[in-house]
C-alpha positions as a Python dict, from the first residue, in 0.01 Angstrom:
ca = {
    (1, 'X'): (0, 0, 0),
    (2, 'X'): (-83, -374, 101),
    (3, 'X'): (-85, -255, 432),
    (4, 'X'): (-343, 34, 375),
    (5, 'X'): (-605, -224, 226),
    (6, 'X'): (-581, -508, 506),
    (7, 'X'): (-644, -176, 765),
    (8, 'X'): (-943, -77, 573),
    (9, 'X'): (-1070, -454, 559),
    (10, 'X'): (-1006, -473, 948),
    (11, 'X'): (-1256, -168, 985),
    (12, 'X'): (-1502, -299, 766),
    (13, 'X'): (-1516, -655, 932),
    (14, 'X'): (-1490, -480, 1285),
    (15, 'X'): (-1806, -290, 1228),
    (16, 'X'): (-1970, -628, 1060),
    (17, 'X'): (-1943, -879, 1294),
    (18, 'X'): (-2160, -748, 1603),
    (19, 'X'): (-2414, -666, 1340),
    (20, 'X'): (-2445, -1009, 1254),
    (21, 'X'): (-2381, -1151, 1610),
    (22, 'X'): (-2643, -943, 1700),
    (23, 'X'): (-2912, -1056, 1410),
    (24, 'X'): (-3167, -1306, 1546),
    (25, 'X'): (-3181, -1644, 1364),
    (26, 'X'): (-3517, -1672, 1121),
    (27, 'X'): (-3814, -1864, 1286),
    (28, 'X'): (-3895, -2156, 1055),
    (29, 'X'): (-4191, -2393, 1039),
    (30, 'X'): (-4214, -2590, 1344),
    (31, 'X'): (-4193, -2969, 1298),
    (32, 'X'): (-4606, -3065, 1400),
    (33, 'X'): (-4636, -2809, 1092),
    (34, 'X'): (-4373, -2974, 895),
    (35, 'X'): (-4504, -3382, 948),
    (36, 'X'): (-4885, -3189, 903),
    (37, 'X'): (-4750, -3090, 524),
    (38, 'X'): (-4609, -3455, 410),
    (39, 'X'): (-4846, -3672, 606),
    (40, 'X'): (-5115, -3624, 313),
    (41, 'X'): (-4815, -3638, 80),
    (42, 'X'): (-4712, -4007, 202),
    (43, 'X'): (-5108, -4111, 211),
    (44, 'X'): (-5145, -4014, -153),
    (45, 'X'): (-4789, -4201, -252),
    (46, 'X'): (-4937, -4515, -32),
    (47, 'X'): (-5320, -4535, -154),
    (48, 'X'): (-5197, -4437, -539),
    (49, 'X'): (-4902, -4636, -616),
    (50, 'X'): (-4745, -4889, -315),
    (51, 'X'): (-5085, -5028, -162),
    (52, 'X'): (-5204, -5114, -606),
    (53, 'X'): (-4842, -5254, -640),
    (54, 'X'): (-4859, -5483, -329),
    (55, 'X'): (-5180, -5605, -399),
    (56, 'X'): (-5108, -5647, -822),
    (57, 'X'): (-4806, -5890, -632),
    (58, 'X'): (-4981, -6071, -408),
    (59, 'X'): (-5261, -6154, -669),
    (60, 'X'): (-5009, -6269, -919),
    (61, 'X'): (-4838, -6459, -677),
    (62, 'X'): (-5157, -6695, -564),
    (63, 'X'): (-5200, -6705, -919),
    (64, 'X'): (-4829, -6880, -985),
    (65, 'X'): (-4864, -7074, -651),
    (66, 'X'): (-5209, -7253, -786),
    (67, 'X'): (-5073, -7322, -1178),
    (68, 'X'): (-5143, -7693, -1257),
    (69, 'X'): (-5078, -7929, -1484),
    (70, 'X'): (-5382, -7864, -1829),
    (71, 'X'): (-5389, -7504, -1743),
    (72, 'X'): (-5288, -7283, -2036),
    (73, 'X'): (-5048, -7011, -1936),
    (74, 'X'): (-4938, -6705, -2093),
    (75, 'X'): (-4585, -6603, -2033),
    (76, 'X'): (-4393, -6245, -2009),
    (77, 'X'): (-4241, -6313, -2373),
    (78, 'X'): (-4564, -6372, -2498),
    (79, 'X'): (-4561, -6729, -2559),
    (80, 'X'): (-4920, -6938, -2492),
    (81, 'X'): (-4875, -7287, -2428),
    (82, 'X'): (-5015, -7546, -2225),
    (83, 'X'): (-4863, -7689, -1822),
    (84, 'X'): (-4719, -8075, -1893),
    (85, 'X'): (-4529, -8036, -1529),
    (86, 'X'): (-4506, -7821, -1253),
    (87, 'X'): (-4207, -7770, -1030),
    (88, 'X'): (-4111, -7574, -748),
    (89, 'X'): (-3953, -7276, -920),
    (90, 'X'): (-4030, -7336, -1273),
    (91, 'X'): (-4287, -7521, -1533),
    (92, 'X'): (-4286, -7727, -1831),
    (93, 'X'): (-4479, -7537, -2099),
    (94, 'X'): (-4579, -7718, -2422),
    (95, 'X'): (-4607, -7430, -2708),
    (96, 'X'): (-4690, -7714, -3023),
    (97, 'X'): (-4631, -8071, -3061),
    (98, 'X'): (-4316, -8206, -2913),
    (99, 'X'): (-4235, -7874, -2843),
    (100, 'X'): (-4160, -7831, -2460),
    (101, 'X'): (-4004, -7534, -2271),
    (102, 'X'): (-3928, -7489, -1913),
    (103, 'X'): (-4037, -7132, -1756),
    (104, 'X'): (-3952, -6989, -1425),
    (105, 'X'): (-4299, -6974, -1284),
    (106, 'X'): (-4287, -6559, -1195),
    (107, 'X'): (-4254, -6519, -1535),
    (108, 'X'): (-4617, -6657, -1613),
    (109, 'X'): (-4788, -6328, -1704),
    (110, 'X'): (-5176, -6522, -1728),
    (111, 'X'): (-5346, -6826, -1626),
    (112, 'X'): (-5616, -6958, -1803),
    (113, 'X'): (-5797, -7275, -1691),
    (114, 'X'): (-5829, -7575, -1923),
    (115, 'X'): (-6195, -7494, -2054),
    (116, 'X'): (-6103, -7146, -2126),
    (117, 'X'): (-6013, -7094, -2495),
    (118, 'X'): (-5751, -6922, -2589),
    (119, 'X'): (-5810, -6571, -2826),
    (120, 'X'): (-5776, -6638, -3191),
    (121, 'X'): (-5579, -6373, -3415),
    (122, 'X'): (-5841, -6211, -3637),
}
């Protein structure tokens, strides 16, 4: 009986394989078409997101570069405090009296110069 089945497969698969040998491959899109579909994708992705990114980093890095000593600084946790001494890498933030902190200077959100007041909570 096993041998009945594996002769009946052998016909079927006989009488498939030209039939696919035979079948021509599909055409697909040809690559000019291809780079024409994702070239406005990649424009979008540059003008909307990396080009504002690189230019939000740049900006915020002349910003760090130029922090000196009186300016008032903002950092990323939120702290406001005034510049008693600028390093290479970091600051020396005074938040009250005889209260000094050192910051890593990429983590100085906002600058604000020495005449510029800072916001009072209402």
């Amino acid at each position: 009986m096993h041998n009945k089945f594996a002769a009946v497969f052998a016909i079927f698969a006989g009488f498939s394989l030209p039939a696919l040998a035979q079948a021509a491959p599909a055409a697909g899109p040809g690559v000019l078409t291809q780079v024409m579909f994702f070239l406005p994708l990649i424009l979008i992705f540059y003008f909307l997101l990396i080009r504002p990114q690189q230019q939000r980093a740049k900006k915020h890095k002349l910003m760090v570069e130029n922090v000196k000593r009186g300016d008032t600084v903002i950092t990323s946790g939120g702290l406001i405090g005034k510049v008693t001494k600028v390093g290479d890498t970091e600051v020396t933030v005074e938040l009250a009296e005889n209260v000094r902190v050192r910051v890593i200077k990429a983590m100085v959100v906002e600058v604000r110069g020495k005449s510029e007041p800072v916001a009072a909570n209402d």
